[in-house]
N, C-alpha and C positions, 0 to 999 in steps of 0.2 A: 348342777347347782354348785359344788362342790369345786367345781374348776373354776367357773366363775367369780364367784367371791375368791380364790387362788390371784388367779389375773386381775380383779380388781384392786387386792392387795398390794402386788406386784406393781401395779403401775402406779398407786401410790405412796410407796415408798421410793422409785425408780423418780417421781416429780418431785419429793421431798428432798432427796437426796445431790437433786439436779443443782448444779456450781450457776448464780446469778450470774446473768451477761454484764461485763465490765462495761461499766459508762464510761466512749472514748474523750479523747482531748476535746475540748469543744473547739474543732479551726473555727477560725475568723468570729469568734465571738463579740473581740470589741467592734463590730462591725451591726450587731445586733442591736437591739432595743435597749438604750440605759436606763435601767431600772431606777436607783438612787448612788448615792456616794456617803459615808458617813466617817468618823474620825471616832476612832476608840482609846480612851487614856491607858496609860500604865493602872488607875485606880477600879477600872470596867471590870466586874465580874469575869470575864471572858480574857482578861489579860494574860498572861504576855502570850497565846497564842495567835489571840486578834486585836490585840493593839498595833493599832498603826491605823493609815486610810484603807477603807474598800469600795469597790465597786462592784454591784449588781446588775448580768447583762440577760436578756431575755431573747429568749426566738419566737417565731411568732404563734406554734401552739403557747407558748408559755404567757405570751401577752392574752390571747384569750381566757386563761386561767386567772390573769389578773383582774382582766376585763367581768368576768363571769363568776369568780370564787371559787370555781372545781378546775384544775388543769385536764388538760387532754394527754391522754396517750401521745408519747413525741416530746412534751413540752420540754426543753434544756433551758436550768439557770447552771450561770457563770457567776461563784464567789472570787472575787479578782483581789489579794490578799497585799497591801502594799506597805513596807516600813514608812515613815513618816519621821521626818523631820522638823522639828518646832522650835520655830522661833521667835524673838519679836515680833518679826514683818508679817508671819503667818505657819501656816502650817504647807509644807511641800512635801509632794511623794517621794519617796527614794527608791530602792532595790525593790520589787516582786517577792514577794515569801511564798508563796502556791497558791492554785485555782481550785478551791472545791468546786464540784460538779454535781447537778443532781438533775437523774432524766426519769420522768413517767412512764413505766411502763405499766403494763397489763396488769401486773398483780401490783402497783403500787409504787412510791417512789424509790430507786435506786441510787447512791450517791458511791462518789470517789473523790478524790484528790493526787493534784502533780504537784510535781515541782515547779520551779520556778519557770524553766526550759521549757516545762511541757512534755519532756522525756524521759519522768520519772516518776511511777506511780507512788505516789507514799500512802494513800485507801485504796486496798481494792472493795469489790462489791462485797466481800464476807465481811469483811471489816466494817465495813460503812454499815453494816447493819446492828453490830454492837455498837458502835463512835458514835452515829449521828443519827439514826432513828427513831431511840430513844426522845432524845430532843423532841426533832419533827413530828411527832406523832404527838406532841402537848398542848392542852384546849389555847386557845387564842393565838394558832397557827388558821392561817386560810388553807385548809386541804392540805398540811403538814408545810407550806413555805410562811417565812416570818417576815419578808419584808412587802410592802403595799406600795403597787405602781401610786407615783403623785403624791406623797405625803414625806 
């Protein structure tokens, strides 16, 4: 009995201890499902890191999450971070600031963030668990995502 509970310990601290699998680049995501687009002012809570335009891109577990309210295991959003230009005539994108990432896994949502490029991580998964799951884990998220396919 004694070993037992030993081994049992053992392998939970050896799963505790385990480094989250890094959520990669999402390829060809603007190729995905476009969730929505929105325009954040300099005055947005959330400013100066999401100010500017974004766009929101889905794969198709992730459309069923939107579809259903629970995401699936698989599901990838694409936060697509764009400066913005305002002017009279209107509002135009400019330069890419980074892509947060956010993929379901098994034990739950995992998030990252690149650069602009795409070949630079600036959240790994450690990270993304202090930065951004905070957040996502607060009532009036659907299954910890905040934006809603069609509205």
């Amino acid at each position: 009995m004694k070993h037992a509970w030993i081994a049992i310990m053992a392998g939970l601290a050896a799963s505790a201890a385990a480094p989250l699998e890094e959520v990669p680049w999402p390829e060809g995501y603007r190729a995905w499902t476009h969730v929505k687009s929105a325009y954040l002012g300099p005055g947005h809570p959330a400013a100066p890191k999401y100010e500017g335009l974004h766009s929101i891109y889905a794969n198709a577990p992730a459309m069923q999450g939107y579809r259903t309210g629970r995401f699936p295991v698989g599901a990838v959003i694409a936060y697509d971070q764009l400066d913005a230009t305002v002017a009279a005539t209107g509002i135009e994108p400019a330069a890419r600031k980074f892509v947060d990432v956010m993929r379901k896994g098994p034990d739950g949502w995992v998030f990252g963030e690149y650069s602009a490029d795409g070949k630079t991580r600036l959240v790994t998964a450690a990270q993304g668990v202090k930065q951004c799951a905070g957040c996502h884990a607060r009532p009036g998220t659907q299954d910890g995502v905040f934006s809603r396919y069609g509205e």
